[in-house]
C-alpha positions in Angstrom: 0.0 0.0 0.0 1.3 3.4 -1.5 2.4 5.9 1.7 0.2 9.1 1.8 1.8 12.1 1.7 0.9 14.5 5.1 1.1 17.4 2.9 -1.0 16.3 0.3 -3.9 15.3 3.0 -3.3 18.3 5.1 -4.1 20.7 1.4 -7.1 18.2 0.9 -8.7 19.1 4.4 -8.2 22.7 4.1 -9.5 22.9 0.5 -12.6 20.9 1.5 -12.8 23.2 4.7 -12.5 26.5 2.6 -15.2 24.8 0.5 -17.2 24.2 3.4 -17.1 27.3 5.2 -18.2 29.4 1.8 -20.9 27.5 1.3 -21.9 28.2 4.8 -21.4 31.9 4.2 -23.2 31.6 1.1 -26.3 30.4 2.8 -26.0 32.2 5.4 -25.9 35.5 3.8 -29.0 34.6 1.4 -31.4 32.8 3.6 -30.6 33.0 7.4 -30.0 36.9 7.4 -31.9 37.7 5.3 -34.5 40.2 6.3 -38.1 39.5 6.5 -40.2 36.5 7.4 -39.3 33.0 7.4 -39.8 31.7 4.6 -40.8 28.1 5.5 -42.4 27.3 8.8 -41.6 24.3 10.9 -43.7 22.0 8.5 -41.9 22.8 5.4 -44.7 24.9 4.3 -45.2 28.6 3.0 -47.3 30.6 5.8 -49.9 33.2 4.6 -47.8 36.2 5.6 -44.6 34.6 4.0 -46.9 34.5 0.9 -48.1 38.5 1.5 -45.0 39.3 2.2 -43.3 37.8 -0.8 -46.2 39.1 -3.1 -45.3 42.6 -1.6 -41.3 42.1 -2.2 -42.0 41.3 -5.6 -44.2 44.1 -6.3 -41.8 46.5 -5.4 -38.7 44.8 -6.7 -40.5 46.0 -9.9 -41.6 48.9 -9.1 -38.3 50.0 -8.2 -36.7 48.8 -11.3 -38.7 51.2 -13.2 -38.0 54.0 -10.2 -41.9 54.6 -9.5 -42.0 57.0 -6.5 -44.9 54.6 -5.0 -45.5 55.3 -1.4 -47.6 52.7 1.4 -50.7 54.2 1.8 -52.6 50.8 3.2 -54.7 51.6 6.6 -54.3 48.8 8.3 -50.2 48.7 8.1 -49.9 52.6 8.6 -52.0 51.9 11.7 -49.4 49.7 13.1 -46.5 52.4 12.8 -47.9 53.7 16.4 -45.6 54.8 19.1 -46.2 51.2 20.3 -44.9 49.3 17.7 -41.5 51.9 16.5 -40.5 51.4 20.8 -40.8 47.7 19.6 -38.0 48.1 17.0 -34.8 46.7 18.2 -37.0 43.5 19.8 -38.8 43.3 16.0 -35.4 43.3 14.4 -33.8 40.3 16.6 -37.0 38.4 16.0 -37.5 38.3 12.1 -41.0 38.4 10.8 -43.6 40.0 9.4 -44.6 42.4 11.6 -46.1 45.4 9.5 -46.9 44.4 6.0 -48.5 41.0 7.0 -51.4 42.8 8.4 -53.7 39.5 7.7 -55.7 41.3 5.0 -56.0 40.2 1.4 -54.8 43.6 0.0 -52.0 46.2 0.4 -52.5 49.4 -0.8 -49.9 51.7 -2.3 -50.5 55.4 -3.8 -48.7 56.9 -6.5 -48.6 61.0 -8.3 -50.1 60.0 -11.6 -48.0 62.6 -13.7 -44.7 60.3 -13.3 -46.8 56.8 -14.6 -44.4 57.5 -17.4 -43.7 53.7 -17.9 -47.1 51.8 -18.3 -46.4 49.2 -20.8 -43.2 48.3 -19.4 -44.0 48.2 -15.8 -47.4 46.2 -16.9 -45.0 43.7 -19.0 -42.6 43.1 -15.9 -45.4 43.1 -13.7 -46.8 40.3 -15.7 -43.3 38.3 -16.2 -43.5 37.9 -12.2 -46.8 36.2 -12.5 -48.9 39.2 -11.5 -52.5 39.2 -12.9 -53.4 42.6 -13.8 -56.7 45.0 -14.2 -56.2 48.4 -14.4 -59.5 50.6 -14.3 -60.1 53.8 -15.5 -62.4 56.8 -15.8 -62.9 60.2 -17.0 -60.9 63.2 -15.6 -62.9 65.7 -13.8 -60.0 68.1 -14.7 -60.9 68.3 -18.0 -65.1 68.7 -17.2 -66.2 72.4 -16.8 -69.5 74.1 -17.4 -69.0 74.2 -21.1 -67.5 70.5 -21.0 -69.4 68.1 -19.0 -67.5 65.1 -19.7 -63.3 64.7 -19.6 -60.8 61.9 -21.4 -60.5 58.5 -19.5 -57.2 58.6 -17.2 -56.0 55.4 -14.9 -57.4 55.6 -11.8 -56.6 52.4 -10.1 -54.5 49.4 -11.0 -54.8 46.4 -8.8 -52.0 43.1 -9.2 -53.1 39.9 -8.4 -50.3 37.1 -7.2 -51.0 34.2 -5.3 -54.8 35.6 -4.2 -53.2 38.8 -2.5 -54.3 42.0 -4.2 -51.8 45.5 -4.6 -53.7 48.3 -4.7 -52.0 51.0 -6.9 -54.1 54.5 -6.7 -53.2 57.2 -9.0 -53.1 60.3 -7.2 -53.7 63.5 -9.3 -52.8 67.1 -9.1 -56.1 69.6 -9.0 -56.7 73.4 -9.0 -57.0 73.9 -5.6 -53.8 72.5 -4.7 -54.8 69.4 -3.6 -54.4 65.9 -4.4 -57.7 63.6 -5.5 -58.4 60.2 -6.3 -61.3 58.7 -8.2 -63.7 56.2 -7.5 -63.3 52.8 -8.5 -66.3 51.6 -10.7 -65.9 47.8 -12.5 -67.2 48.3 -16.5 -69.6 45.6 -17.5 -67.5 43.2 -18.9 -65.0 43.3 -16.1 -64.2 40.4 -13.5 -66.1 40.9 -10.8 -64.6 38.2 -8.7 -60.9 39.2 -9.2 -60.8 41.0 -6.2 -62.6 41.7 -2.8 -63.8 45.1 -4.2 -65.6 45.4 -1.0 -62.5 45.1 1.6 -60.4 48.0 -0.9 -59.6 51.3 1.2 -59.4 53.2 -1.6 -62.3 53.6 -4.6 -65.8 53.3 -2.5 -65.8 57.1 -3.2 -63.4 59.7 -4.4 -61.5 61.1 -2.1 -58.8 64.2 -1.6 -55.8 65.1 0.4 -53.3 66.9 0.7 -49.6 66.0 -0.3 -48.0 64.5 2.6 -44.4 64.7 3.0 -42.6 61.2 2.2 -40.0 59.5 4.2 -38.3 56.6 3.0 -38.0 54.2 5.7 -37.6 49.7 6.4 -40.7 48.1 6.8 -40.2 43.9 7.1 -36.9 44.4 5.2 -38.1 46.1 2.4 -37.5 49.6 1.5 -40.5 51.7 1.1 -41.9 55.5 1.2 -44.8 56.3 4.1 -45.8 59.3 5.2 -44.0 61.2 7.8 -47.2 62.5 9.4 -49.0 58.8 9.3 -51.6 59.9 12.2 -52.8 62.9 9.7 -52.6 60.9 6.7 -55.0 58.4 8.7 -56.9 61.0 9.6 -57.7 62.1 6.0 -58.4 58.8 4.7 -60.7 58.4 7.4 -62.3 61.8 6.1 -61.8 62.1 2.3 -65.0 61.7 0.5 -64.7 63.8 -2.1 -68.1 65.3 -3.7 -67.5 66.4 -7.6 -69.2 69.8 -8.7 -72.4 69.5 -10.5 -71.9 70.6 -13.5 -74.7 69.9 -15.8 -77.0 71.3 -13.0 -75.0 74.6 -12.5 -75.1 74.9 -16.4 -78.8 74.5 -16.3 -79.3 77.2 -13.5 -77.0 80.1 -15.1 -78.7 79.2 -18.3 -81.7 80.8 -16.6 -79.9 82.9 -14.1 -77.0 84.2 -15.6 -73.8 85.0 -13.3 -72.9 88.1 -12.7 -69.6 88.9 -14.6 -68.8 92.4 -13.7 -65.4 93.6 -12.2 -66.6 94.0 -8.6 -68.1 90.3 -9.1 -64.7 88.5 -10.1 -63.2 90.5 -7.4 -65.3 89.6 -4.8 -64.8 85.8 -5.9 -61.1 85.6 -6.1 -61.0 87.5 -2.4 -63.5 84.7 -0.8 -61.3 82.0 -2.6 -58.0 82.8 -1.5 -60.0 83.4 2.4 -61.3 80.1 2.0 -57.7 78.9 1.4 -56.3 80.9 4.3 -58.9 79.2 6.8 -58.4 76.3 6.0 -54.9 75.9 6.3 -55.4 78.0 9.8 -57.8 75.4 10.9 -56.3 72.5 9.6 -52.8 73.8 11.6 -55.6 73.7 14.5 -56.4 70.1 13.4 -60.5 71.2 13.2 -62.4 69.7 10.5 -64.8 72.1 9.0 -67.5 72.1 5.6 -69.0 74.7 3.9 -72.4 76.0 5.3 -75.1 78.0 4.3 -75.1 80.6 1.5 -71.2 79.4 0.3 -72.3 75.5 0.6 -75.3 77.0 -1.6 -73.3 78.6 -4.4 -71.4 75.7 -4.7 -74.1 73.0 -4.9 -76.2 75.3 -7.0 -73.8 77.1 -9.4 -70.1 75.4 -9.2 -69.5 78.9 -7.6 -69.2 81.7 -5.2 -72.8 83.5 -4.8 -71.5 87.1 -5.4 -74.3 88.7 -4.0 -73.9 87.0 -0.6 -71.3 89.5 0.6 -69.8 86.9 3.0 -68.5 83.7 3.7 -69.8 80.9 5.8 -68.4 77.3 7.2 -69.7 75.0 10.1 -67.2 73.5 12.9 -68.7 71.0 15.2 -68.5 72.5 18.7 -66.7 69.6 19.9 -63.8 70.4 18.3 -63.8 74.0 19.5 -60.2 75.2 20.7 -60.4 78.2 22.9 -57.1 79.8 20.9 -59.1 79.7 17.3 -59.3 83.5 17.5 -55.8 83.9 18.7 -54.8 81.5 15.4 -57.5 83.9 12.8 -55.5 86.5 14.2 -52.5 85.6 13.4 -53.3 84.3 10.2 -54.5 88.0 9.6 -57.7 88.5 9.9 -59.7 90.4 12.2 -62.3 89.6 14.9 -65.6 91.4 13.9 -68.7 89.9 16.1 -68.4 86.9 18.9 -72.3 86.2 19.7 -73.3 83.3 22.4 -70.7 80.7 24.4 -69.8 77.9 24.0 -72.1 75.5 25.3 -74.9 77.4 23.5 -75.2 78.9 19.9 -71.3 79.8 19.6 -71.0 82.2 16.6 -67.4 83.9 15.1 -67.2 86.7 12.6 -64.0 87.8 11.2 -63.0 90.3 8.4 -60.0 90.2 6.1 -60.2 92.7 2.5 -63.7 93.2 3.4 -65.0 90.3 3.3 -66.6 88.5 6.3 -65.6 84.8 7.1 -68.8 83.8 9.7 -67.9 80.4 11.5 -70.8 78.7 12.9 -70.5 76.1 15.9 -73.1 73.2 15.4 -74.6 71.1 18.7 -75.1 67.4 18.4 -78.3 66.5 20.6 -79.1 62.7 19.7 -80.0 62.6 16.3 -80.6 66.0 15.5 -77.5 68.6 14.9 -78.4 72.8 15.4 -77.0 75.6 15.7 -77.5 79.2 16.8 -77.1 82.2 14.9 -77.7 86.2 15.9 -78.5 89.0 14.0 -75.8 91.6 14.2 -77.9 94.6 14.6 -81.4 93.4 16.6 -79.5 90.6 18.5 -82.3 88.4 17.8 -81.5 84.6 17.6 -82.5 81.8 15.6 -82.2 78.3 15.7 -81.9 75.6 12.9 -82.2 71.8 13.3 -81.1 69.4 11.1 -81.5 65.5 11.4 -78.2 63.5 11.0 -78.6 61.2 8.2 
């Protein structure tokens, strides 16, 4: 029997050692630390939130390739991101799983600025190389639609991607003229597949909604990369509150048909002047974090005409009086305009008038008493009061 050579047995071992050891790096480094869930559980077999999760990653591995500035919109995740869970964060990172993404619902919604959907056919064709089903649904723009244009082009207004029965939710998120940001409703065509997704369970498309642009933070969520808003409590808060009513526009054109708007210099004036009011008060109430509507004659104008009632002189929006803050006039103030009448209290028929270019903003406090809502209002030079009751529906 041949003598072995040591040194030829000693190179052996270490080759098969070095061998060894990188394959245990290699693994290592692409399944054990990887982040994110597990991907098999003790049985062998995928879990439902390894499936969401990995339905997710694939989702924005594309959209990513094709640099879409998506951002996680979906309720139920954003409601996770509380104080609660972020103080969990160093525990949640030593214990990989799906803690945010897998949220146990069959869709994940994501929100994107329609003007940079510059790469539709591609991102559809990759989309659908991953193995995602696609329907995309669109609608007419209300941009387009004025008095003298009822109806507007067809845009995209949702796209959902189906992949292993999990739905992404991808709503388009456009630009309008008051500096806002809107969404349309999601309606299924007739010869669409009604049973391609749980329409019912969406977040997004019962009803159009608006917001305004939150400001975007790119954070880790489950070991993926991905955009949420920095102010998620206010975003919730919107989404919770965003049913957005489109102007009438065939009834307005019917109305000035018969009652033609006034068009005179002092007219436009008046209208640009309760505009840009309008915009001051609400940003000064939404810094207050009060939720407001339009009320009486303005509500009216709108409804009616698609416009400002010239004629009325003033300006008028309801606040509930539970979300009264006692430093509202301090915040008018400073927001420059001027307190002109305070009639009533508080806790009965609260009223605010303030002036800013000559125009009067009147704020009215409405009381919830079981099902019926009122409110008090005084007349500025008899101090009479009235009362008006509505029903809540």
């Amino acid at each position: 029997m041949p003598r072995v050579n040591r040194t030829t047995v000693l190179s052996l071992l270490i080759v098969s050692s070095s061998v060894f050891l990188l394959f245990q790096l290699y693994h290592y480094r692409k399944y054990v630390s990887k982040p994110g869930p597990h991907i098999l559980n003790r049985t062998g077999h995928l879990t439902a939130s390894d499936v969401q999760w990995q339905t997710v990653k694939k989702f924005l591995a594309v959209a990513q390739h094709f640099r879409l500035p998506l951002f996680l919109a979906d309720p139920a995740t954003l409601t996770l991101l509380s104080q609660d869970a972020l103080l969990q964060r160093d525990r949640l990172v030593r214990e990989p799983h799906c803690s945010f993404l897998c949220t146990g619902r069959p869709v994940t919604s994501f929100a994107l600025y329609a003007n940079l959907w510059k790469y539709e056919p591609a991102f559809l064709l990759a989309a659908e190389q991953k193995g995602f089903e696609l329907l995309e649904l669109r609608g007419e723009d209300p941009r387009l639609a004025s008095l003298d244009t009822l109806s507007g082009e067809e845009i995209p207004l949702h796209l959902l991607l189906r992949l292993h029965s999990y739905i992404i939710q991808v709503v388009f998120l456009y630009e309008r003229s008051g500096n806002y940001l809107w969404h349309g409703e999601l309606r299924l065509k007739a010869n669409m597949d009604r049973s391609f997704a749980p329409f019912k369970l969406l977040d997004f498309g019962q009803h159009a909604g608006a917001y305004d642009r939150p400001e975007l933070v790119l954070t880790v969520l489950d070991g993926l990369d991905v955009r949420i808003p920095r102010n998620v409590s206010r975003f919730l808060s919107e989404q919770r509150h965003a049913r957005f009513l489109e102007c009438r526009y065939r009834e307005a054109r019917s109305f000035l048909q018969l009652y033609p708007d006034d068009s005179s210099p002092d007219a436009l004036e008046f209208r640009l002047k309760v505009k840009s009011l309008l915009h001051l008060a609400a940003q000064t109430l939404a810094h207050l974090d009060i939720p407001f509507w339009l009320s009486s004659g303005t509500c009216l104008g709108w409804f009616r005409q698609c416009s400002i009632i010239s004629y009325s002189r003033d300006v008028d929006i309801g606040i509930l009086i539970m979300n009264f803050r006692s430093d509202i006039i301090t915040a008018f103030r400073d927001a420059g305009l001027s307190l002109k009448h305070k009639f009533g209290k508080a806790e009965d028929s609260l009223e605010l008038s303030f002036l800013r270019d000559d125009v009067k903003l009147d704020v009215f406090f409405f009381y919830e008493d079981g099902d019926i809502v009122w409110n008090g209002g005084t007349q500025a030079k008899s101090g009479k009061k009235f009362n008006g009751l509505w029903r809540l529906i």
